[in-house]
N, C-alpha and C positions, 0 to 999 in steps of 0.2 A: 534162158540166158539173158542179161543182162549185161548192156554196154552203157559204163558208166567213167566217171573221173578218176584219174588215176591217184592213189594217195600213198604218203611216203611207206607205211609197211604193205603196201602191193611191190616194191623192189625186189624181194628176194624172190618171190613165185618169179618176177618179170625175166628178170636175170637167169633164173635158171631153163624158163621154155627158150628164151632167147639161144643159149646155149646149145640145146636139145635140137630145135630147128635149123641152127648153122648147121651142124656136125652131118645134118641127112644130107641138107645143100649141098655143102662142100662134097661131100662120097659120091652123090648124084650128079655131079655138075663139072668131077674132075675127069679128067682127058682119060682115055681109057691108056691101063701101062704108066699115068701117073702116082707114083708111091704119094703116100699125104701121111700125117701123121697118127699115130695111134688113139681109138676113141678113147676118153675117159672123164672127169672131171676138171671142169672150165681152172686154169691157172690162178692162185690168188691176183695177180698182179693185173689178169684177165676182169676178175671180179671186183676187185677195188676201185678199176676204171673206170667201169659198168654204172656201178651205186653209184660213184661223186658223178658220172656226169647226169644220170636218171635223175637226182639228187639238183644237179645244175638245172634239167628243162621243168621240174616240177617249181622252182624257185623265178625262173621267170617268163617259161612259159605253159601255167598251170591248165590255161584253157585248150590246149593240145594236147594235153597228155588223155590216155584212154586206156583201159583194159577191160577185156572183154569178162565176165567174171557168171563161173556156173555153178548155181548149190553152194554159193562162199568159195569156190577156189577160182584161182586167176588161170585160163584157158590162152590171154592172148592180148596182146600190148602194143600199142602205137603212142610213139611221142615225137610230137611234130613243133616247128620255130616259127617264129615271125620274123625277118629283120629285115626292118624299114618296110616296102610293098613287096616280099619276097619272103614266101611261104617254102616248107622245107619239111620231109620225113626223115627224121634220124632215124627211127626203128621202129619194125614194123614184122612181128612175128606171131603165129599161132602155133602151140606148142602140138606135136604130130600126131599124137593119140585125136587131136581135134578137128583137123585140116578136112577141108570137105565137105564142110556144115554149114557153109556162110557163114561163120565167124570172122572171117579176114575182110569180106565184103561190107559190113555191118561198120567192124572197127574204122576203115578206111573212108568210110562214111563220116562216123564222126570224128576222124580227124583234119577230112576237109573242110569242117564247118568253121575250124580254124582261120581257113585262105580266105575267108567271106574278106573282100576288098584290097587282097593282093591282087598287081597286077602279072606277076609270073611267079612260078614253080617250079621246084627240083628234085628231084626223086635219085638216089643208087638204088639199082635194083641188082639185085644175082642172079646170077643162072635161070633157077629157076622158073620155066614156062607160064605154070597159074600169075605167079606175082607178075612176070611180064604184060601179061592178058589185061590184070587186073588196073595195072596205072594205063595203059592204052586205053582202055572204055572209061578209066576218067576221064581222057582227053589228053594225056601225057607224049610227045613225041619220042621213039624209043633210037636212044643213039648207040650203037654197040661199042662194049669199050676191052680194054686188052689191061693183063697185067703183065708189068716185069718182073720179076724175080731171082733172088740166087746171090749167088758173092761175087761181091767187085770184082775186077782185075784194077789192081791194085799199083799197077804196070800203065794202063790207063788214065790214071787221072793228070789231069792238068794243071797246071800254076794258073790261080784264080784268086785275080785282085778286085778289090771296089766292094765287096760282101765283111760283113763286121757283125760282132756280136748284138743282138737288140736288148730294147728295155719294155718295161711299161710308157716310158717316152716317146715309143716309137706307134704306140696305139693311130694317131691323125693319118700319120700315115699311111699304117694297112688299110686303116678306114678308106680312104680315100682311095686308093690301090683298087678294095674289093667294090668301092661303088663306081669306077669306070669298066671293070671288067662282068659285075652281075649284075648293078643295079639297084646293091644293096651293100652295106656296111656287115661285117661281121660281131659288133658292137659286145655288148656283154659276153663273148663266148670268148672275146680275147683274153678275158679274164680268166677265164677255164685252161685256156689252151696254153696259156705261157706260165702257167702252176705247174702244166703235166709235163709240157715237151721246152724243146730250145728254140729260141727263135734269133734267123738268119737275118739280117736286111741289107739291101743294097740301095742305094740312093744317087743316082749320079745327075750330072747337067739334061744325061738324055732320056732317062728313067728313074722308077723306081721300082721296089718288088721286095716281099718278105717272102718265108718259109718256118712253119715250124716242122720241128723233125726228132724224132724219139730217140731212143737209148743207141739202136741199131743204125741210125743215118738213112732212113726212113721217111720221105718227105709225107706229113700228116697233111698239108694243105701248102698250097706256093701257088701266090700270085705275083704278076708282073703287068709291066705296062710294055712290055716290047718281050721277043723273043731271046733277043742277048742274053737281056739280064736275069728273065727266066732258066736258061742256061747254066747260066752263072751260080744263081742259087741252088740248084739243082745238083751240078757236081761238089758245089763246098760241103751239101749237104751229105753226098755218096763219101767223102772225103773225112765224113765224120764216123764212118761206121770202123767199127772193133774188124780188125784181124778173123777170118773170116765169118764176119756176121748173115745173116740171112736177111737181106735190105729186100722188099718191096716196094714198086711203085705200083698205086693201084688207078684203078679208072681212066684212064685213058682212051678217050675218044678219037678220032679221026682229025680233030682239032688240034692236036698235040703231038704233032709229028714232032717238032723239036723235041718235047723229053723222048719220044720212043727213040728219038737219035742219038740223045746221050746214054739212053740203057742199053741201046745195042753197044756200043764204044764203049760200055763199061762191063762188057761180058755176061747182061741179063740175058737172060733165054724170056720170050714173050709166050703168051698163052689166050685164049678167049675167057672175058671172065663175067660180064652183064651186060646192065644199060645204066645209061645217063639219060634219066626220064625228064622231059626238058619241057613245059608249058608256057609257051608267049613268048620265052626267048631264045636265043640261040646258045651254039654251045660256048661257053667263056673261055678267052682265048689270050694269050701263054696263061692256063689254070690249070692245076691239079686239085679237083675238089677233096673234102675232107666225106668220109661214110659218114661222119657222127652230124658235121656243120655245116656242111655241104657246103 
């Protein structure tokens, strides 16, 4: 086996173990008596996400990318970020025919070689137990986190001023936003992230704080400088989803009791769902991380 650099046609293998290995997670990892959705093949809109943004960390951050590769086929894939002193696993999968071989241990090896001179780290992890194990014997702090889910109550939402459309203009800002609350700048990924999704801001005398948030009203990432105005963006955001849409909020840690208080008040039903693997810092707070940007 061979753990080497990842290059642009290693995508589609990556993509699809990627795929293969959620779908066990997910069945393994849901609530027993929870219904989930039928197995089959990853949604194009699923896959298009996928390649542009694999596509996005091979373009600027090539020296974290990794697959693990057996006999010429790709087994297993890690693509990791740098932004400013703040190192990052987007993805991080061995496809399940492989699991068990030290393949994942290997990979995650050379994707921390990445961190060499960050001073903190951030991991989503899932459910799953091994991967748990595995960022703890890096030295990963494991935070347990909960998901919301389900359809607004629509009867719920509030009249919610000071929140306005953003631009590319508004980039200083998030910047500034995400280096008080991690440490670190979101910097080039804002480029990514506001081609995919919409982005909220709120900017007032006493704060400020963005959100980008998908088709569904879906918060992908929300940071704030205070709890209010986290709030704030948070229900414009639920406020944005279609007639009954299926709105998630994910990772929420212990930190984040404000949004678990506006999913409850918006008729989310909660659930257990990983960790927020946190090294050297603490958990970021009013933050909802992103899985891909953390």
């Amino acid at each position: 086996m061979l753990i080497r650099p990842m290059r642009d046609d290693d995508i589609a293998a990556a993509r699809g173990l990627t795929h293969d290995a959620l779908e066990i997670v997910r069945a393994t990892t849901r609530p027993p008596g929870t219904p989930g959705p039928p197995p089959g093949p990853p949604s194009p809109s699923w896959s298009g996400l996928w390649t542009r943004r694999a596509k996005h960390f091979l373009q600027h951050d090539p020296d974290g990318c990794w697959v693990a590769d057996r006999d010429g086929e790709v087994v297993g894939v890690a693509l990791s970020l740098r932004r400013d002193k703040l190192w990052g696993l987007s993805s991080f999968f061995v496809r399940p025919d492989q699991q068990g071989a030290g393949i994942g241990t290997a990979l995650l090896d050379a994707a921390l070689t990445y961190s060499q001179g960050c001073l903190r780290g951030i991991i989503i992890s899932t459910g799953d137990p091994r991967a748990a194990r595995r960022y703890r014997l890096a030295g990963f702090t494991l935070h347990p986190t909960i998901r919301a889910s389900g359809t607004v109550d629509r009867r719920a939402l509030p009249v919610v001023d000071g929140v306005r459309e953003g631009s590319p203009g508004d980039r200083d800002l998030c910047d500034s936003v995400d280096r008080q609350l991690r440490g670190a700048a979101h910097g080039a990924d804002h480029e990514f992230l506001g081609s995919e999704f919409g982005l909220l801001v709120c900017d007032t005398l006493t704060g400020s704080g963005y959100s980008y948030v998908d088709d569904a009203g879906s918060p992908v990432v929300l940071a704030a400088t205070t709890r209010k105005i986290a709030q704030r963006l948070l229900w414009s955001a639920l406020a944005r989803s279609p007639e009954g849409a299926q709105v998630h909020i994910d990772f929420l840690s212990a930190a984040q009791e404000w949004a678990v208080d506006v999913a409850l008040a918006a008729g989310l039903p909660l659930r257990p769902e990983g960790y927020l693997c946190l090294r050297h810092m603490r958990p970021p707070a009013p933050y909802i991380p992103s899985g891909a940007f953390l």
